[in-house]
Every structure is written in C-alpha cells, then in structure tokens.
C-alpha positions as CSV (number, residue, x, y, z in Angstrom):
1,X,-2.3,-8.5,2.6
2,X,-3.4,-10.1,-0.2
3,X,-1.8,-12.4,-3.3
4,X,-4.0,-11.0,-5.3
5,X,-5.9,-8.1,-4.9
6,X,-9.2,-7.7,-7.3
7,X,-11.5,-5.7,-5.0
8,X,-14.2,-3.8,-6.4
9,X,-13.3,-1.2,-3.4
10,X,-11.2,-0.8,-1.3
11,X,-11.7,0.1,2.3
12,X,-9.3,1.0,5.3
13,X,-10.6,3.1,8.3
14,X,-13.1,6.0,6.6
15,X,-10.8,5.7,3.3
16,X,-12.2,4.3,0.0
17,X,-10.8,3.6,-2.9
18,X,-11.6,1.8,-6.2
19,X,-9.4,-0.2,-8.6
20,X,-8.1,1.4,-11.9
21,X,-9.4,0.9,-14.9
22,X,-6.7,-1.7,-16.0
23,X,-6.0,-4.9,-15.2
24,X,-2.7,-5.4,-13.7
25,X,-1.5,-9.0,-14.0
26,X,0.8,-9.1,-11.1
27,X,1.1,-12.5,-9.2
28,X,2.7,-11.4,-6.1
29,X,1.3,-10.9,-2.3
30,X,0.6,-7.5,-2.0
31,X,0.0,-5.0,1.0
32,X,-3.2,-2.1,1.0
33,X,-1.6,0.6,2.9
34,X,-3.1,4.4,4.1
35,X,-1.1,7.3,3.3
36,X,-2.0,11.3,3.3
37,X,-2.9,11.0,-0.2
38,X,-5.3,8.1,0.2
39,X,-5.0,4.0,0.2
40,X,-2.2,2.5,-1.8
41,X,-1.2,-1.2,-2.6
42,X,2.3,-2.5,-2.6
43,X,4.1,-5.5,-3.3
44,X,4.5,-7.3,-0.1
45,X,8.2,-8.0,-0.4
46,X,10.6,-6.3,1.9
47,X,7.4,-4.1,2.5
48,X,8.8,-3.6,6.0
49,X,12.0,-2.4,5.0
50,X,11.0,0.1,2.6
51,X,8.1,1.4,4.5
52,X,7.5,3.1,8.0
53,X,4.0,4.2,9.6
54,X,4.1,7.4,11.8
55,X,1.5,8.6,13.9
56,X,2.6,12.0,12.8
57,X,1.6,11.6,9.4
58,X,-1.1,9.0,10.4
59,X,-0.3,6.5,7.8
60,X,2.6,4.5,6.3
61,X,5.3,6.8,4.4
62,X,8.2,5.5,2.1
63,X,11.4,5.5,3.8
64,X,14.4,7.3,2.1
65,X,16.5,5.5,-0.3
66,X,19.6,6.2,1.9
67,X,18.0,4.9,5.2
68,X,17.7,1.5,3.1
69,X,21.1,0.6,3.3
C-alpha cells in the first residue's frame, strides 16, 4: 500500500509490471494487488470489502456486487 504510487515497475512474487503511459493524478492510498491477469492497483478504501484473495485462483478476485451488501 502506497499513497502514491509512481513506480517505474512494479514487482509482486515473479510478476512485473510497468506503469501506463499517463499520469494519473490520483491522491489517494492505494493497494498493488496480483490477479490471473497480472498485478493491479486499487484504491485502498474499503479494499477489503470489495476484494477477496483465494488460493484457488492464487490472487485477489473482485467480489460480486451482490455479496457487497
């Protein structure tokens, strides 16, 4: 978790990634996270609650909108 992420790359486990090309200019703590389709970022809040890992799927997966409530 960061409050501002500006890395140059990105590494998790034997995942890398790179930043895109823009600038995003978001003030907010954010979270890197693994999924099946590679690392992701995230705004921190209510990360938990939105977001479950499974070993299944190795990595963190979004939880459905109507598990939420």
């Amino acid at each position: 978790m960061a409050l501002r992420m500006q890395p140059t790359q990105l590494r998790i486990g034997e995942a890398v990634a790179r930043p895109p090309g823009e600038i995003q200019e978001v003030f907010e703590a954010e979270v890197a996270y693994l999924t099946t389709e590679g690392i992701r970022l995230k705004s921190a809040l209510n990360f938990n609650k939105t977001h479950t890992f499974t070993a299944k799927d190795q990595g963190w997966t979004q939880k459905n909108s109507s598990n939420l409530a």
